[in-house]
N, C-alpha and C positions, 0 to 999 in steps of 0.2 A: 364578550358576547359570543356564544357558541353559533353554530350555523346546521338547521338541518337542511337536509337534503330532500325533497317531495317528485313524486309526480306522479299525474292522474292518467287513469285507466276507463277502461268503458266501453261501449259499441260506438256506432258513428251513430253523430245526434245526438247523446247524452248530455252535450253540452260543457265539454272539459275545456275548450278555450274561453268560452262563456264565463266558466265559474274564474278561469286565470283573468280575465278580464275584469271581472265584477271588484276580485282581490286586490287588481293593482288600482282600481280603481277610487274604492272606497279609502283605501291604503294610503292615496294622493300619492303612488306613487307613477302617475304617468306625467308628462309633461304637457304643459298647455300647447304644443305645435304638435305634438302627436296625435293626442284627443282630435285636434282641429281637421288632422287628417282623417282619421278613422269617421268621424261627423259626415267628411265630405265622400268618404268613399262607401256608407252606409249611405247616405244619399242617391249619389249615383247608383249604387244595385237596387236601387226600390224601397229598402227595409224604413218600417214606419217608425223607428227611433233607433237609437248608437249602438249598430252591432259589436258588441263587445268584444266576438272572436277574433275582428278583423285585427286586435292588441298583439294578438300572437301566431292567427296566418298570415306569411308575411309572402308566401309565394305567388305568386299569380294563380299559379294552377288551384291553389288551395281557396283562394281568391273567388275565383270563379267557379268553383264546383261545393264551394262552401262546405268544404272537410281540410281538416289534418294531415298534411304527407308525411311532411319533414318532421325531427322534434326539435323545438322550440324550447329555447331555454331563457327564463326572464329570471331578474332579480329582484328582490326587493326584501326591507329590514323594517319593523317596528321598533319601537323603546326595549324590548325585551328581547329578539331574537332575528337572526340574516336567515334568509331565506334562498333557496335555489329549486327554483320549480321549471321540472321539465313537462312541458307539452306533448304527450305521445299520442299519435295516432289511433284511429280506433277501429277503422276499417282492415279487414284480416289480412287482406294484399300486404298491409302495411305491421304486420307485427313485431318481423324483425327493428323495425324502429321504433316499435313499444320496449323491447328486449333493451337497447342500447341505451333507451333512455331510462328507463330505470334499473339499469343494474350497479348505480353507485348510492340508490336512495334508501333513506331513512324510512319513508312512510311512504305509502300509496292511497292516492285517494279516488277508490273506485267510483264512478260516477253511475246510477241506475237512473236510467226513465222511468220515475214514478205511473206512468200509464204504459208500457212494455213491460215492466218487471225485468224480471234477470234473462240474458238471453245469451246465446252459446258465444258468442266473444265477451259479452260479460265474466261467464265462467272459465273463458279461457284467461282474460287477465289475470281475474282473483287467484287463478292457478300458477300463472307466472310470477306475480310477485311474491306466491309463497315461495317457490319453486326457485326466484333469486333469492330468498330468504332474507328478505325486507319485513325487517319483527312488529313493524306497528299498520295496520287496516284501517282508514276511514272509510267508508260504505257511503256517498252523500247520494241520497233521494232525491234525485232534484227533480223540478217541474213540476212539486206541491203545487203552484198555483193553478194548474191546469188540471187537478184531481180534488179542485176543493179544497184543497189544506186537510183532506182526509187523513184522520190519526191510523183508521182504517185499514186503509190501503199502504202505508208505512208499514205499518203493525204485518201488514201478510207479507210484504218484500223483505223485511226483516226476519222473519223466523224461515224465508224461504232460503237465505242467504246464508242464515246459520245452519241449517242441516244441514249446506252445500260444503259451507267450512270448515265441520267436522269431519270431512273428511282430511281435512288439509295440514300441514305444520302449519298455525298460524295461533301465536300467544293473545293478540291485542287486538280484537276488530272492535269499532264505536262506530253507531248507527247516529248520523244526522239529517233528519228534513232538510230542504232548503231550497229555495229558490234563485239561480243565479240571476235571472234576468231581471227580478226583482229585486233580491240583493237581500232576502230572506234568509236569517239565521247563519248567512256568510261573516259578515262583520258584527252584525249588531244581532242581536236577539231579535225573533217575529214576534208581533202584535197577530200574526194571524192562524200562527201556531201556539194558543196558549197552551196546547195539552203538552208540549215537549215541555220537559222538566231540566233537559241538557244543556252544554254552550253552546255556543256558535263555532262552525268551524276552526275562522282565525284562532282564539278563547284557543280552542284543542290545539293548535298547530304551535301555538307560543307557548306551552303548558308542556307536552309529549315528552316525558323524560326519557333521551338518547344515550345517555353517556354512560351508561351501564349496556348497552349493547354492542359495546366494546369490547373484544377481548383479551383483555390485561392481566390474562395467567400465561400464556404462550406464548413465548418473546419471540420473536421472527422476524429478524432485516435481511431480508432480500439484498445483494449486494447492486448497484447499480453503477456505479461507476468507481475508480481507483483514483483519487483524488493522490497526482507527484507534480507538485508544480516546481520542483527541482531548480529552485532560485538560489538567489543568495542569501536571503533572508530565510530559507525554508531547505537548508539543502536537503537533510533525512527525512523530509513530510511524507508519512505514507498514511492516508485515511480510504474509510472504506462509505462509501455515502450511499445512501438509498435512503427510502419512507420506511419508519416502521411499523409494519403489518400485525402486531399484537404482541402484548405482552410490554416490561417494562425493564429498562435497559440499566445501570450503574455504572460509573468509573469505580471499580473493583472486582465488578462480578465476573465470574468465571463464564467463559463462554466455549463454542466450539465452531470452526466453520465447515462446512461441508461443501462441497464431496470430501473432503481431503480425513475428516473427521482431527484435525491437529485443535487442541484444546490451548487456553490463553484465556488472558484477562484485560477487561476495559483498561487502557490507558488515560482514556477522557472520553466527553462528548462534545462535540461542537456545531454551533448553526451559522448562522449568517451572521445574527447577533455577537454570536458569541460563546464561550462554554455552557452546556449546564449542566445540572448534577441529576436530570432525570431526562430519558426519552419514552414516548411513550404513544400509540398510534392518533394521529396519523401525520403525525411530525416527520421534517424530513431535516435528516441528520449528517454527520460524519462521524466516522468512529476509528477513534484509533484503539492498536492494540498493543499490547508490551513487548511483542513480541512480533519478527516481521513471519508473517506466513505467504503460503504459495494461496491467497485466495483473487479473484476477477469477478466479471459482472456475472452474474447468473446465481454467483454460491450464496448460500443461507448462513447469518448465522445465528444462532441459536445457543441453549441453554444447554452442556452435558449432559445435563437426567431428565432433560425435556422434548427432548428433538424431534421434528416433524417423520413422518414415514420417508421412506426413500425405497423409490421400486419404479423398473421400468416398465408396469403391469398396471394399470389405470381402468377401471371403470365408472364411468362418466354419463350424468344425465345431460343432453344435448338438446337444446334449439338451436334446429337445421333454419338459416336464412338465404337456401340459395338454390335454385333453379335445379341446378344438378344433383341428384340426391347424392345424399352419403350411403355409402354400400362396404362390405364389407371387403378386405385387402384393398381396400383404397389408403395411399398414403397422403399426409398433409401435413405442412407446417403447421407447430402447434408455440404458441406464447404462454407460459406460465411463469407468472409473476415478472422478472427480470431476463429472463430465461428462454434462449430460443430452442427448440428441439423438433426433428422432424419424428414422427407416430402415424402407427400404422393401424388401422381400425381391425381390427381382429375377428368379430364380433357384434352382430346386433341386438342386444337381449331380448328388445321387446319397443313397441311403440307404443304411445300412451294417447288411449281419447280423453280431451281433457274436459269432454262432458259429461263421461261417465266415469272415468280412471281407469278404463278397463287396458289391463296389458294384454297387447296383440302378441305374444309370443309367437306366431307364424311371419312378422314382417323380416323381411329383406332388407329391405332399403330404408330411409328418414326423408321424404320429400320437403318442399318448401313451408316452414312455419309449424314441420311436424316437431313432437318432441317423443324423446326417446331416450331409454340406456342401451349404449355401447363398450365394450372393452377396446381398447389401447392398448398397441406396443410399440413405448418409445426407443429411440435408437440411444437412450442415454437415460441413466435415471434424473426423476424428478424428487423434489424437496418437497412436498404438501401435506396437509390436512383437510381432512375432509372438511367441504363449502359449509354444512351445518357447523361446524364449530369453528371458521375463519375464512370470510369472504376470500380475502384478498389471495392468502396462499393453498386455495381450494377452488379457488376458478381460472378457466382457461381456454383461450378461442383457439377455435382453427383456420386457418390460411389456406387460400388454395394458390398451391406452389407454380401454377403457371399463369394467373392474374395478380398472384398478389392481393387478392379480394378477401375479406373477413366473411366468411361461410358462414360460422357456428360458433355458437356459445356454450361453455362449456360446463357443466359443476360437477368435479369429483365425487362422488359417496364411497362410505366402508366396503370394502370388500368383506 
């Protein structure tokens, strides 16, 4: 049973813990003393039946001010497929925790208020999760029942969404009605939309084929740890363990590690289980090799006539999540992949309005929740590919070296 990864987007209001509520609901996946709580504390605020959001705000503050801070992360599995759905925020304050929570997802599922239509952090989601490059869009319309069940007014957030989208890298957007509170064309098909010809949500979410948005041409294991447990049983063990990040791995195939560039061949693979005769993302592995090389945690390794770039010259599209902007010769700890390195921002190229896409070429700075392209110089080369053709070994935050605090998010592009 595979497992995707979701999480929904939106303004505040739109009703994205609502819809996670409705999900787990219908789903039976909430438990009878949960429910019981949520009953009694939808009670106590006044609300005239089971507020549903209260499934996955679980803060106080979120509580009482009846928004999203935190993201919230719930589970849940049908007969067909696991599921992990993250709760992000939808208030602007809060985007960097829209950022963090979807930047491991499969799909996003933008939520519009059928009576607002799309509004400028709507458009700012839609642009983040292209912009994480998250290949699958659901659009849900929610709040039908409060426009009539208007085919209508669907029909005009619909084509208004689409213009918006062409501008976007975005392969897959699917437009669904729906009503959470009601519970409209979320699990079961509406009796009140008979114009929609489409499935229901769920239908889409257990359907959405992933496993081609994988990429298993570009073989890439990050090295993360050096597995010598220098026993008796094991005295020569030298494996090389990490997840692998794309591409697919053999006991025989030639390989290379880097930085060092020394070339060798799979010895074996092994997991927890046990050997197997394939690795392949996003398995996490050991690898031995035939040969003992000088490689550690940070090095790549990779295919001889495949190799990722390697340069300590980085241009990078960033969301800024922190107080202090980023400015140019500013330095920072930077994480990519396995790989610690400190880089120097060089350069601001441009900041990006993500209502209109307009590049500011005159900015300076990236303040909080801004997004932009920057250039990078790190004090070491890095191993990557650009984000459009591999999340994992294409993205990268920045550190701010005297908190410790995760600033920025990072996605390489072509130079």
């Amino acid at each position: 049973m595979d497992l995707l990864r979701l999480s929904t987007a939106g303004s505040v209001d739109d009703g994205k813990s609502t819809l996670i509520g409705r999900l787990l609901l219908d789903t039976q996946q909430i438990m009878a003393d949960q429910l019981s709580q949520v009953e009694d504390a939808s009670r106590r605020q006044g609300f005239e039946r089971t507020e549903l959001a209260l499934v996955t705000d679980g803060l106080r503050a979120e509580r009482e001010q009846g928004i999203t801070i935190d993201v919230a992360y719930r589970y849940f599995a049908t007969p067909r497929r696991k599921f992990i759905v993250a709760d992000t925020p939808g208030h602007p304050q809060y985007t960097r925790n829209m950022v963090t929570g979807a930047s491991t997802a499969n799909l996003a599922v933008i939520l519009v208020d059928a009576r607002a239509g799309l509004t400028e952090q709507s458009r700012r989601h839609a642009f983040l999760s292209s912009l994480l490059g998250i290949p699958h869009l659901v659009v849900a319309v929610n709040k039908m029942d409060l426009v009539d069940y208007s085919q209508a007014r669907f029909d005009e957030i619909r084509g208004e969404f689409t213009e918006f989208a062409a501008k976007l890298d975005v392969a897959d957007v699917t437009f669904i009605p729906i009503s959470a509170l009601h519970g409209d064309n979320v699990v079961q098909r509406s009796a009140n939309m008979a114009w929609y010809a489409g499935t229901p949500l769920l239908y889409h979410l257990e359907q959405v084929h992933i496993a081609s948005d994988r990429n298993l041409v570009d073989a890439r294991l990050p090295v993360q740890w050096v597995v010598r447990p220098q026993s008796d049983a094991y005295p020569d063990y030298r494996g090389y363990a990490g997840q692998v990040a794309g591409g697919v791995f053999k006991p025989g195939d030639d390989v290379v590690a880097l930085p060092s560039g020394l070339e060798t061949t799979i010895a074996a693979i092994e997991t927890f289980d046990g050997p197997v005769a394939e690795a392949y993302p996003p398995m996490s592995v050991t690898v031995r090799l035939a040969d003992d090389l000088d490689v550690s945690r940070g090095d790549v390794i990779a295919r001889p006539a495949n190799q990722p770039t390697s340069s300590q010259d980085l241009d990078v599209m960033v969301c800024w999540m922190a107080d202090r902007p980023l400015a140019a010769r500013t330095m920072y700890a930077v994480k990519h992949t396995t790989n610690n390195v400190r880089a120097m921002v060089t350069d601001v190229v441009y900041r990006l309005d993500v209502n209109t896409l307009h590049r500011d070429e005159d900015a300076t700075q990236l303040g909080l929740n801004d997004i932009g392209r920057v250039r990078l110089r790190a004090t070491q080369p890095l191993h990557y590919d650009a984000y459009t053709h591999n999340r994992l070994t294409g993205g990268l935050i920045f550190v701010d070296e005297d908190t410790d605090a995760t600033v920025g998010a990072g996605m390489i592009v072509e130079r």
